[in-house]
DRENTORKOL-3810 file (N, C-alpha, C; in nm, 4 decimals):
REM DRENTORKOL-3810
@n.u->0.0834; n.v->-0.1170; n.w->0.0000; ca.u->0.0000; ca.v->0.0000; ca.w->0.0000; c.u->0.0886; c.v->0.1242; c.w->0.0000
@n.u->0.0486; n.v->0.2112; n.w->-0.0741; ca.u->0.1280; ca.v->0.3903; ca.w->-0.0831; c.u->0.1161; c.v->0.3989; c.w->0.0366
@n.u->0.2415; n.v->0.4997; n.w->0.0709; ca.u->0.2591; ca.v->0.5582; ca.w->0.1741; c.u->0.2412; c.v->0.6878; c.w->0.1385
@n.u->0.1970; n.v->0.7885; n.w->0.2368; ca.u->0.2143; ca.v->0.9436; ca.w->0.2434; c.u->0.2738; c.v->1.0256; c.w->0.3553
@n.u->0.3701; n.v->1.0731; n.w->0.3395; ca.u->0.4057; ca.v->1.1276; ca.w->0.4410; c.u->0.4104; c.v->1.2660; c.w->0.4220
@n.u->0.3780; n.v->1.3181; n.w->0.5633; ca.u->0.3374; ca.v->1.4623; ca.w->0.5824; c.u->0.4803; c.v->1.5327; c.w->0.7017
@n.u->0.5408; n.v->1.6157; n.w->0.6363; ca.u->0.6176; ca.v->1.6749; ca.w->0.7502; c.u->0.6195; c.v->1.8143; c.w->0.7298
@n.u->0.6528; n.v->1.8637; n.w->0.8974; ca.u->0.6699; ca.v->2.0026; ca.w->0.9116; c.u->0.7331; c.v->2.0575; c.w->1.0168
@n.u->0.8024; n.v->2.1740; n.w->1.0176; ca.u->0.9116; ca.v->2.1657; ca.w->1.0759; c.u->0.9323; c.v->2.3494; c.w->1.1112
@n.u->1.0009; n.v->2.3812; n.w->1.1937; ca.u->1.0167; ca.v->2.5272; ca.w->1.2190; c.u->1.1334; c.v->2.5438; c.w->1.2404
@n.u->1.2371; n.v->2.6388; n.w->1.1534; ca.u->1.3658; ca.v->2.6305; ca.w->1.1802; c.u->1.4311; c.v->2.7832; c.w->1.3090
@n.u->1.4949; n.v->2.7523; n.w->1.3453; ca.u->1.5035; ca.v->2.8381; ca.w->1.4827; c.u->1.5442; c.v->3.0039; c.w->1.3853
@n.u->1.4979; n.v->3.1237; n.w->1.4440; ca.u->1.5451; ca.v->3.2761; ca.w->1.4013; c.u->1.6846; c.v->3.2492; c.w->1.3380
@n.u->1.6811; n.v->3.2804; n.w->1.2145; ca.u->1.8396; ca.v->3.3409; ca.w->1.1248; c.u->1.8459; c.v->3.2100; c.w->1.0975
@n.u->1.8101; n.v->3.0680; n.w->1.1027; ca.u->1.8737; ca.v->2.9505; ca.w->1.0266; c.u->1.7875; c.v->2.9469; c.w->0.9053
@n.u->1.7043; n.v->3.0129; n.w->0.8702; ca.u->1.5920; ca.v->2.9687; ca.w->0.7558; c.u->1.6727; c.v->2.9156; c.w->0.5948
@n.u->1.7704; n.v->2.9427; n.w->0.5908; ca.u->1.9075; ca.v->2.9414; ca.w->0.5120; c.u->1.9426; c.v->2.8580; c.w->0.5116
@n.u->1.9606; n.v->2.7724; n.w->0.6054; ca.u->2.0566; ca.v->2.6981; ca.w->0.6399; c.u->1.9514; c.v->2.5386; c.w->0.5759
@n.u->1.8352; n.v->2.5657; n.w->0.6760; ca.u->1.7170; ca.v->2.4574; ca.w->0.6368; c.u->1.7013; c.v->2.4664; c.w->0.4895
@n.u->1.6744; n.v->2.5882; n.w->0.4455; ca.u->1.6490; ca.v->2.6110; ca.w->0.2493; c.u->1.7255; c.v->2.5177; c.w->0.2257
@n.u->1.8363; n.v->2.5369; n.w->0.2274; ca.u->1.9518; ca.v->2.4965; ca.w->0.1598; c.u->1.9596; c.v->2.3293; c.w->0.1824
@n.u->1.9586; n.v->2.2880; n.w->0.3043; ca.u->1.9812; ca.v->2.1402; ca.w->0.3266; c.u->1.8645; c.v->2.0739; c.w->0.2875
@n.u->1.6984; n.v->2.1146; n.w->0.2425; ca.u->1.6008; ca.v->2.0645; ca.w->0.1875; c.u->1.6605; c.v->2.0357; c.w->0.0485
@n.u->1.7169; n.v->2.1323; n.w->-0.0065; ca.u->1.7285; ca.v->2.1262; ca.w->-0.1294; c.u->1.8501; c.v->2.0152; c.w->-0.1970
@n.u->1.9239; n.v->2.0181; n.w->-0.0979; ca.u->2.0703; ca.v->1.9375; ca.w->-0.1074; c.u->1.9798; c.v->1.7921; c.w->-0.0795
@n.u->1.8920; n.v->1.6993; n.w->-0.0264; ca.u->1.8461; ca.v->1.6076; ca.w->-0.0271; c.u->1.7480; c.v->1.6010; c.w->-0.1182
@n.u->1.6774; n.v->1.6940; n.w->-0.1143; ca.u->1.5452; ca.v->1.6422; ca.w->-0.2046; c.u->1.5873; c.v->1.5742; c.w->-0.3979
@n.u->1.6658; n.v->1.6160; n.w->-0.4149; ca.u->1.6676; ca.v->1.5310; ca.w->-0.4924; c.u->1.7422; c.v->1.3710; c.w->-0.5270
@n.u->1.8506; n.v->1.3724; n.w->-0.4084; ca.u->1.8663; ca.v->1.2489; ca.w->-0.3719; c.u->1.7398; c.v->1.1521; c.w->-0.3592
@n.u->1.6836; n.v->1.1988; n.w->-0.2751; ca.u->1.5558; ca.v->1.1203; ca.w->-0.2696; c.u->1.4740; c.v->1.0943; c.w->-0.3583
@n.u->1.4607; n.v->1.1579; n.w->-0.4129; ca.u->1.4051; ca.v->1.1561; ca.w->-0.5801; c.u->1.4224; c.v->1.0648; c.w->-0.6661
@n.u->1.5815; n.v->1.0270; n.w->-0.6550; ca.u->1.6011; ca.v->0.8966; ca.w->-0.7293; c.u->1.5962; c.v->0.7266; c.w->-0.6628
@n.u->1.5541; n.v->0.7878; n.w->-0.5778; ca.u->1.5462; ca.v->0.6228; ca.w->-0.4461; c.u->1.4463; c.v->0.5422; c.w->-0.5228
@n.u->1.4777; n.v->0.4189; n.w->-0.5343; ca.u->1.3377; ca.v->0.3786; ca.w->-0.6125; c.u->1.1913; c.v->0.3357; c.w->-0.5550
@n.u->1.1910; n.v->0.3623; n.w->-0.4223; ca.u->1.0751; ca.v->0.3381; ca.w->-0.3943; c.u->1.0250; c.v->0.5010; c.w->-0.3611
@n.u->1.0422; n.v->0.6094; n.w->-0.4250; ca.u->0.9978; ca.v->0.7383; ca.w->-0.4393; c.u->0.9270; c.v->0.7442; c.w->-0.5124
@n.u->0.8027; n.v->0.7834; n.w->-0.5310; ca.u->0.6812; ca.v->0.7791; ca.w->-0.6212; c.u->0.7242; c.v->0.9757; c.w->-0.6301
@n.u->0.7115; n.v->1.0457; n.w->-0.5355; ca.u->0.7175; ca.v->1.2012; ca.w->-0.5197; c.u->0.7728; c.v->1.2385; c.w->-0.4409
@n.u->0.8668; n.v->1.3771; n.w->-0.4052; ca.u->0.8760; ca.v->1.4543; ca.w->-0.2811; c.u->0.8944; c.v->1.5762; c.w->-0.3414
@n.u->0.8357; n.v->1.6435; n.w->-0.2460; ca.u->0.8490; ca.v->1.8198; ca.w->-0.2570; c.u->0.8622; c.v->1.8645; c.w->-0.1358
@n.u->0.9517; n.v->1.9779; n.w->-0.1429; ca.u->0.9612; ca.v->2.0440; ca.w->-0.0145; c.u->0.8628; c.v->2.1853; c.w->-0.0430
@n.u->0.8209; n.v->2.2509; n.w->0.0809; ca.u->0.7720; ca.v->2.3761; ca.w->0.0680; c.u->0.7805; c.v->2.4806; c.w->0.1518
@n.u->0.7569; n.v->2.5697; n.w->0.1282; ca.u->0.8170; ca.v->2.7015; ca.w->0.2844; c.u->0.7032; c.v->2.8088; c.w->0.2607
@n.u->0.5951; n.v->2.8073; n.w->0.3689; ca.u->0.4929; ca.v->2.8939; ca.w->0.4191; c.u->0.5084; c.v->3.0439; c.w->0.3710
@n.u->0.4236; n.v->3.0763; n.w->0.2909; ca.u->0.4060; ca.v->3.2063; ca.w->0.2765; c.u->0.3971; c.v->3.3008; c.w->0.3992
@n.u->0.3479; n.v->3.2727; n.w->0.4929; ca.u->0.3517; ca.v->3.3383; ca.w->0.6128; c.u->0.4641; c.v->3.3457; c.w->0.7207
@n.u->0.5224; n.v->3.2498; n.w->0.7024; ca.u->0.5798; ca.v->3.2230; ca.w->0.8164; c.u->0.7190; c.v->3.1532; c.w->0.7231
@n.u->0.8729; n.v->3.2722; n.w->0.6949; ca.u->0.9692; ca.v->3.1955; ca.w->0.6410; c.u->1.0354; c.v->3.0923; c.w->0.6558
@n.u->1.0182; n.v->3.0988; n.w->0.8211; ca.u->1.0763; ca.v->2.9769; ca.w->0.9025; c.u->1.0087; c.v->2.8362; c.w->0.8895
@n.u->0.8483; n.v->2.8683; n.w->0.8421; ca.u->0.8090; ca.v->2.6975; ca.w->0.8441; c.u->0.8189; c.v->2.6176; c.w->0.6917
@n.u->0.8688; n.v->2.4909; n.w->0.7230; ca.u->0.8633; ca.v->2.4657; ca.w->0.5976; c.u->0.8033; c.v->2.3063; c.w->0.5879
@n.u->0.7602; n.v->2.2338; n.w->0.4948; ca.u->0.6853; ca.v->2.1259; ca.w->0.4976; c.u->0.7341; c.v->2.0304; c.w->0.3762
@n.u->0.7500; n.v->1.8882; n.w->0.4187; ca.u->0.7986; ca.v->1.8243; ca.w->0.3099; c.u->0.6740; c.v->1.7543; c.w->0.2971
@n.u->0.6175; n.v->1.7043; n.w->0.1440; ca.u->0.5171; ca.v->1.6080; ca.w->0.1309; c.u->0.6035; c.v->1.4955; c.w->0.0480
@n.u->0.5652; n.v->1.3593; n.w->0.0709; ca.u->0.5882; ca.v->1.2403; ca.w->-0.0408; c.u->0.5462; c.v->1.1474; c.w->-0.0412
@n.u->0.5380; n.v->1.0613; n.w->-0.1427; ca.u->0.4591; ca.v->0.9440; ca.w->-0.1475; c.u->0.5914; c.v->0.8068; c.w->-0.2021
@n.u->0.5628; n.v->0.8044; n.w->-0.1058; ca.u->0.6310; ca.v->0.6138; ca.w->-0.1148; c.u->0.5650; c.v->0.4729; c.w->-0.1679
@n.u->0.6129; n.v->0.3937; n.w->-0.2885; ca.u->0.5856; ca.v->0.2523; ca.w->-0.2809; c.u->0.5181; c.v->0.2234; c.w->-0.1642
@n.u->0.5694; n.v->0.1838; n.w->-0.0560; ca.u->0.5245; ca.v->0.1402; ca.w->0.0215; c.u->0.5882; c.v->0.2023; c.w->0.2106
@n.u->0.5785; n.v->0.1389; n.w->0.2941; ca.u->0.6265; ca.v->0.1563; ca.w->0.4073; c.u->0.7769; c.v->0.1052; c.w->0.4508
@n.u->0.7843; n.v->-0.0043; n.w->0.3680; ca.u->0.9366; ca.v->-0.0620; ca.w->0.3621; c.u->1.0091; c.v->0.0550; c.w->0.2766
@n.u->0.9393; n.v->0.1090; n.w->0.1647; ca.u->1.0309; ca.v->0.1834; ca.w->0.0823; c.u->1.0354; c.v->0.3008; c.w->0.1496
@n.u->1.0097; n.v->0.3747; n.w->0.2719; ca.u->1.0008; ca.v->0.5106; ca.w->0.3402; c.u->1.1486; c.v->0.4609; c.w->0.4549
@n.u->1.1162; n.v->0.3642; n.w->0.5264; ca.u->1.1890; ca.v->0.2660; ca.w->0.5949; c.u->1.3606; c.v->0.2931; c.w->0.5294
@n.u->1.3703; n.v->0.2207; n.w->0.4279; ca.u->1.4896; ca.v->0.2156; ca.w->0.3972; c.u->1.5258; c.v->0.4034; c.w->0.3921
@n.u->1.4549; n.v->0.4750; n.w->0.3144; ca.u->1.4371; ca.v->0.6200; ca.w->0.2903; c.u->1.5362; c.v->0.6519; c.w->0.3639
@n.u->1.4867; n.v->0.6507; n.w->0.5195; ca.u->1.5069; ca.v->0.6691; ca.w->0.6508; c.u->1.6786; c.v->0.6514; c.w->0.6621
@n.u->1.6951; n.v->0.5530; n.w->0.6612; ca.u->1.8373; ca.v->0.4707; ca.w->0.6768; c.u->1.9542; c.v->0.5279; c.w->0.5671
@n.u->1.9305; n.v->0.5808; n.w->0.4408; ca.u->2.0426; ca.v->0.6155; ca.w->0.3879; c.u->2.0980; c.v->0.7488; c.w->0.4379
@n.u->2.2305; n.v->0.7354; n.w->0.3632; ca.u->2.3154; ca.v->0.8294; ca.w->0.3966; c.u->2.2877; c.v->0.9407; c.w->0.3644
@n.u->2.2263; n.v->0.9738; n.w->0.2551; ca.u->2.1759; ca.v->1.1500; ca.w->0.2126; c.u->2.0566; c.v->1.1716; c.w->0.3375
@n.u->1.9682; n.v->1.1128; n.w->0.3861; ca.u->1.8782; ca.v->1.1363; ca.w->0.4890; c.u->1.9326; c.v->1.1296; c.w->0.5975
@n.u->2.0027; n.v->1.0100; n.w->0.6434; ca.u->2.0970; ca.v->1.0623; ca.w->0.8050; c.u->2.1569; c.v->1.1739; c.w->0.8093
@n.u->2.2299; n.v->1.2150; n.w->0.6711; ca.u->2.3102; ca.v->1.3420; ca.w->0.6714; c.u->2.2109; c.v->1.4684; c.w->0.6835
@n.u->2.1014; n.v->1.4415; n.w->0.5840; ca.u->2.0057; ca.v->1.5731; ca.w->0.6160; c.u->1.9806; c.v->1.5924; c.w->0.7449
@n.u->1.9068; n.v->1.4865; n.w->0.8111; ca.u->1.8843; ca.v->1.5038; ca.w->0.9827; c.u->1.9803; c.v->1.5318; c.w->1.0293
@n.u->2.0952; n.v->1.5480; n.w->1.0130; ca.u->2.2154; ca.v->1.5853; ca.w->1.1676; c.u->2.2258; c.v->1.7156; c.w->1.1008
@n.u->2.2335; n.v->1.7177; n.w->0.9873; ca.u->2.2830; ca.v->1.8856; ca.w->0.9501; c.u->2.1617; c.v->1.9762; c.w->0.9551
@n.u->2.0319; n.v->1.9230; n.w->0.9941; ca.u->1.9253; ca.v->2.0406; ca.w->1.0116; c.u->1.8579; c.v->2.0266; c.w->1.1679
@n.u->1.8747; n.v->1.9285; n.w->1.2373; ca.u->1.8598; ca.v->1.9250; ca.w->1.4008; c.u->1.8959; c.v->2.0466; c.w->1.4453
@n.u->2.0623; n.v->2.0909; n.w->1.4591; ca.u->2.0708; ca.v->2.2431; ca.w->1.5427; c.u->2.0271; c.v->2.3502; c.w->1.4964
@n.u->1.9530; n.v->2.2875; n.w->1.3216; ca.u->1.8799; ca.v->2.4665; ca.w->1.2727; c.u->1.7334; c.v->2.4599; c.w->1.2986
@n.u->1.6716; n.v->2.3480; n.w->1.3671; ca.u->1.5363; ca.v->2.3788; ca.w->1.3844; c.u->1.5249; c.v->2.4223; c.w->1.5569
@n.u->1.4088; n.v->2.4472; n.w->1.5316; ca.u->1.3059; ca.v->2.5143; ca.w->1.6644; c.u->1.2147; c.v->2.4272; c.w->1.7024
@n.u->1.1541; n.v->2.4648; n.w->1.7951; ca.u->1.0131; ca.v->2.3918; ca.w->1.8453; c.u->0.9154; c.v->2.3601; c.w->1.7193
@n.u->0.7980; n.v->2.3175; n.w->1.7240; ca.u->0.7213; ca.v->2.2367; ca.w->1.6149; c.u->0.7464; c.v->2.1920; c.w->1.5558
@n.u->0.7509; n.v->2.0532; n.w->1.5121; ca.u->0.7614; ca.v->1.9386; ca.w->1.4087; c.u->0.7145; c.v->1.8240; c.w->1.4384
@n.u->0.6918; n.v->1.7893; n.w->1.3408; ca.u->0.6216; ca.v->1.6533; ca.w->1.3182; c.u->0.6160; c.v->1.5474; c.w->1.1620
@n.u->0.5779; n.v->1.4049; n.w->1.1942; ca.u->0.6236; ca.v->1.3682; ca.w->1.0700; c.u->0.4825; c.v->1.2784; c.w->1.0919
@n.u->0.3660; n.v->1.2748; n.w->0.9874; ca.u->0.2538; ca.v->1.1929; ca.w->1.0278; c.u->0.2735; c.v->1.1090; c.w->0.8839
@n.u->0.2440; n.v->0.9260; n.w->0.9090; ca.u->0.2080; ca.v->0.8628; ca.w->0.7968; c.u->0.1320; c.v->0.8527; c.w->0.7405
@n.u->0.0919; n.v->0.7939; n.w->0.6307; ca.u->-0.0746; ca.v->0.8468; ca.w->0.5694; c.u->-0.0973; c.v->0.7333; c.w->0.5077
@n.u->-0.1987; n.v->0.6940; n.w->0.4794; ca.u->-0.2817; ca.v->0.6478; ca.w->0.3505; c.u->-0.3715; c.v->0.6827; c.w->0.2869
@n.u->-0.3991; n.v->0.6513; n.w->0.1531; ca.u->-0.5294; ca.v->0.7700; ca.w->0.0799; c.u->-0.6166; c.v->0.7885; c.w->0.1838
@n.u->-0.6639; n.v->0.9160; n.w->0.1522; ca.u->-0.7701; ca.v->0.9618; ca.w->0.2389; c.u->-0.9282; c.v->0.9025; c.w->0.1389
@n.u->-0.9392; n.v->0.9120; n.w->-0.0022; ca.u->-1.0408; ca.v->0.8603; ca.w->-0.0560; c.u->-1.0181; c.v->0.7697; c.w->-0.1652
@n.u->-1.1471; n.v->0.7552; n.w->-0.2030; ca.u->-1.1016; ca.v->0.6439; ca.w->-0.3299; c.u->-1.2016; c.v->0.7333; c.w->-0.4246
@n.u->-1.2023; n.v->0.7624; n.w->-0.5876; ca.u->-1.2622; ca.v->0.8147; ca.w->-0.6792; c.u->-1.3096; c.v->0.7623; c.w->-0.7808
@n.u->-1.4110; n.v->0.6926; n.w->-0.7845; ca.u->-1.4742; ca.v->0.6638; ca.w->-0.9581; c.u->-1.4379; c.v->0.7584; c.w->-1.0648
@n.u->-1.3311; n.v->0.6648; n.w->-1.1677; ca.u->-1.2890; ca.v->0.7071; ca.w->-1.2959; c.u->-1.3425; c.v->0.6929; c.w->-1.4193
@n.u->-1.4855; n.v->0.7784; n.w->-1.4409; ca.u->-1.5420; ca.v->0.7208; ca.w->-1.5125; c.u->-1.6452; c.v->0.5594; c.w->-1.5160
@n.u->-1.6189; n.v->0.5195; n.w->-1.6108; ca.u->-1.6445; ca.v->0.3163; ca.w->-1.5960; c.u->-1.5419; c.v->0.2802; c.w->-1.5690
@n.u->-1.4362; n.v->0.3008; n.w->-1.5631; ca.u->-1.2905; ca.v->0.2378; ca.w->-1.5355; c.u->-1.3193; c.v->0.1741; c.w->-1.3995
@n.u->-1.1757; n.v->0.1431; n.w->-1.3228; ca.u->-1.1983; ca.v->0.0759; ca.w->-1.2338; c.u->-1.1355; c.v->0.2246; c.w->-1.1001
@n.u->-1.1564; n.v->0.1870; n.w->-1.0072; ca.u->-1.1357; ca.v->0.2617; ca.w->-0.8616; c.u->-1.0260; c.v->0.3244; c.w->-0.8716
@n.u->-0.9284; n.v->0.4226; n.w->-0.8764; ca.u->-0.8124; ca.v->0.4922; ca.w->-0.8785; c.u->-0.8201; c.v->0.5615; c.w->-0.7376
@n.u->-0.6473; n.v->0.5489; n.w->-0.7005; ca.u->-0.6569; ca.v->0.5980; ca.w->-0.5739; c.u->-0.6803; c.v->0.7801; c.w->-0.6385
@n.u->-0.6536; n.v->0.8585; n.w->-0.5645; ca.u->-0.6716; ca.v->1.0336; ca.w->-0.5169; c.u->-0.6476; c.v->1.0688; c.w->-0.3999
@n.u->-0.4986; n.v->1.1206; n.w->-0.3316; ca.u->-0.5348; ca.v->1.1161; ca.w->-0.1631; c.u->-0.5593; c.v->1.2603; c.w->-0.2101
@n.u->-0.5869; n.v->1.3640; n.w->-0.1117; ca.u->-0.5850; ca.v->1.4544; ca.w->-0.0736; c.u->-0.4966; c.v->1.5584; c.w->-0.1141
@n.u->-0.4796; n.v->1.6390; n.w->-0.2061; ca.u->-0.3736; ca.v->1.7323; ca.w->-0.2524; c.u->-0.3591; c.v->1.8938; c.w->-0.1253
@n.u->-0.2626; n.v->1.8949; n.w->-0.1100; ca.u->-0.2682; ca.v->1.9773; ca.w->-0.0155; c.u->-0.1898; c.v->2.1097; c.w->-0.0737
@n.u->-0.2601; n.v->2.2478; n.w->-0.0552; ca.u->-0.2147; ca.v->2.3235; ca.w->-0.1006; c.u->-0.2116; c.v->2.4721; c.w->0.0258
@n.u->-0.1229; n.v->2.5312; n.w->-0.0754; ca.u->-0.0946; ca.v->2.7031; ca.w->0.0693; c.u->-0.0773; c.v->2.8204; c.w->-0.0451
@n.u->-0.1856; n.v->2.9115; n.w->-0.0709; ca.u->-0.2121; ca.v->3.0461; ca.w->-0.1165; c.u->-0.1294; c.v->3.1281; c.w->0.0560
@n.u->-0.1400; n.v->3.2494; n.w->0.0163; ca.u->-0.0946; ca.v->3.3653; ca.w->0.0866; c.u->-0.2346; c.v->3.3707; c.w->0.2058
@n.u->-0.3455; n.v->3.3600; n.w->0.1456; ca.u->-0.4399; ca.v->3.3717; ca.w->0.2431; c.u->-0.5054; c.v->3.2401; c.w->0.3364
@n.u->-0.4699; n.v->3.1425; n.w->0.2758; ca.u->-0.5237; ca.v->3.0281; ca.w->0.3520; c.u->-0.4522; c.v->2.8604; c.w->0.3430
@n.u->-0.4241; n.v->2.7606; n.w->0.3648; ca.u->-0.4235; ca.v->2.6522; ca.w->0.3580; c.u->-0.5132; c.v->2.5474; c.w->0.3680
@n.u->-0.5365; n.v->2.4654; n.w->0.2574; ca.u->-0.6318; ca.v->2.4030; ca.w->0.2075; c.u->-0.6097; c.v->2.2931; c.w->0.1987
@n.u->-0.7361; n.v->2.1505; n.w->0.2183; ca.u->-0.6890; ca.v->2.0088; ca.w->0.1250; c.u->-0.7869; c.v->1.9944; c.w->0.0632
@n.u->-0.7705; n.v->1.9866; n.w->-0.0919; ca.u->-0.9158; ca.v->1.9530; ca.w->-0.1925; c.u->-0.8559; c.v->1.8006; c.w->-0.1815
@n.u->-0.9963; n.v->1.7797; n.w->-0.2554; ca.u->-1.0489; ca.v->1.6170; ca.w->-0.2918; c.u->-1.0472; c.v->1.6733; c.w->-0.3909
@n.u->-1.0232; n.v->1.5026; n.w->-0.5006; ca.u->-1.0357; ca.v->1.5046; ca.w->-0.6402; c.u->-1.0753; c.v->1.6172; c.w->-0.7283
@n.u->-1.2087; n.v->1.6048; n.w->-0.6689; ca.u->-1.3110; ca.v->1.7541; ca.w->-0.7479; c.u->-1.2531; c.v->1.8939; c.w->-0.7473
@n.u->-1.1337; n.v->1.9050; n.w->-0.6531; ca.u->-1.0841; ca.v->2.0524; ca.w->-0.6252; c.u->-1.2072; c.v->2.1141; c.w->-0.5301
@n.u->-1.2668; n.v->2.0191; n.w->-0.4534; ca.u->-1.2929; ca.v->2.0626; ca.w->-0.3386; c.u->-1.2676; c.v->2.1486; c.w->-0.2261
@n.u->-1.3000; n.v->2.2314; n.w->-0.1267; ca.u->-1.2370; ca.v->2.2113; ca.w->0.0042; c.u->-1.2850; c.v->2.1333; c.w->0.1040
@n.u->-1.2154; n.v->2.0633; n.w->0.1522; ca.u->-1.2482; ca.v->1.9700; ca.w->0.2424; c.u->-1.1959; c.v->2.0109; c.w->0.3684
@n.u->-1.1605; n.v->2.1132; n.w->0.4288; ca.u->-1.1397; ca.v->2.1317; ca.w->0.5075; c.u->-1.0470; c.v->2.2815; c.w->0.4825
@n.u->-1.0511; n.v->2.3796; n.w->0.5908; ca.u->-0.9666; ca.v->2.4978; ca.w->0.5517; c.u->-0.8884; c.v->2.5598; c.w->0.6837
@n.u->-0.8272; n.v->2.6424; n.w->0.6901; ca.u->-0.7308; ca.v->2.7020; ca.w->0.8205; c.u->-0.7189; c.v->2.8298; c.w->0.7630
@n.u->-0.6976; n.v->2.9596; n.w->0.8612; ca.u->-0.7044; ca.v->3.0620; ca.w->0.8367; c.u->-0.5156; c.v->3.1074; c.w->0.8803
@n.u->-0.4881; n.v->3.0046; n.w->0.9554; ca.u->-0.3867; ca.v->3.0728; ca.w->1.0562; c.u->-0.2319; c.v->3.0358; c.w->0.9860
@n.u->-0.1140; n.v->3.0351; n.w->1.0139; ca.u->0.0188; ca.v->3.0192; ca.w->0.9510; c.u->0.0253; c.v->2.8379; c.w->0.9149
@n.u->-0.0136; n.v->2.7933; n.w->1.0477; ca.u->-0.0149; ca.v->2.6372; ca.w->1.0237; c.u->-0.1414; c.v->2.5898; c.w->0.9209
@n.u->-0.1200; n.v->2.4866; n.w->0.8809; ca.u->-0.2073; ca.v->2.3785; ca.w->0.8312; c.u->-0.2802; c.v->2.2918; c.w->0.9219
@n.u->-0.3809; n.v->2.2472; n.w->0.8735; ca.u->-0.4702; ca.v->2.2001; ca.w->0.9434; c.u->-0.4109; c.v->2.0805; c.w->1.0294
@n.u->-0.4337; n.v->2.0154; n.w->1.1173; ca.u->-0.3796; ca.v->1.9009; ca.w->1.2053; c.u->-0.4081; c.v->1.8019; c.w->1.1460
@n.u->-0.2668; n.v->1.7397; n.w->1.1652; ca.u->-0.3012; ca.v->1.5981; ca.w->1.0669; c.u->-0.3280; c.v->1.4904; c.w->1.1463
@n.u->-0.3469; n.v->1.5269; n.w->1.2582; ca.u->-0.3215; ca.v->1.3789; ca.w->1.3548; c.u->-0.4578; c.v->1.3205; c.w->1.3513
@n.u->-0.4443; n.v->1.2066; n.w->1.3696; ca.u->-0.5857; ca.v->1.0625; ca.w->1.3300; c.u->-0.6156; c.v->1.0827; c.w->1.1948
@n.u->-0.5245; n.v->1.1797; n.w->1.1022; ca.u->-0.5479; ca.v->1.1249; ca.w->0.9220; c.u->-0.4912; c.v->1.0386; c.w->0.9398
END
């Protein structure tokens, strides 16, 4: 089963640089891992310091190994003394399933997006399914 993982993170006053930079120096390592379906990093319009990685994994073994290589151990030690308080890393699985037509069931999790004025997660339809007014995103915990 896909995995989804949701992270977010606050890097301490004056390191926001430091985090830019070391997102960027991994993310595409990861990119070529083969159980990487996606990753993107992102950094809050509101708030320079927060920034959020989304990705989708093969599976849970393929996040697993993720974990264990050397471009990811290295990211974690070199961005530990630049973060701050808040973070978190939640696992996921689709949130829905979508009729494609007559075809058969296709997954769709949840696309999550951040305008200047709000943070959002549509469903398929480009829904909102939920909205937040404030710097953070909505709580992911018991998705």
């Amino acid at each position: 089963m896909e995995l989804f993982i949701f992270a977010h993170f606050h890097a301490r006053e004056g390191q926001e640089v430091g985090v830019a930079t070391a997102l960027r120096d991994t993310i595409a390592a990861s990119r070529e891992e083969a159980g990487c379906l996606a990753i993107e990093a992102y950094r809050s319009t509101r708030d320079p310091a927060l920034f959020y990685i989304h990705s989708r994994w093969v599976d849970e073994a393929a996040f697993e190994l993720h974990v264990s290589l050397p471009h990811t151990v290295r990211f974690l030690e070199r961005v530990k003394p630049l973060l701050g308080q808040g973070r978190s890393v939640r696992r996921t699985s689709d949130a829905i399933r979508v009729q494609s037509g007559d075809g058969p069931m296709i997954s769709q999790p949840w696309r999550w997006r951040m305008s200047a004025n709000s943070c959002s997660f549509i469903d398929a339809n480009l829904r909102c399914v939920r909205c937040c007014s404030s710097n953070n995103p909505p709580a992911l915990a018991g998705v």
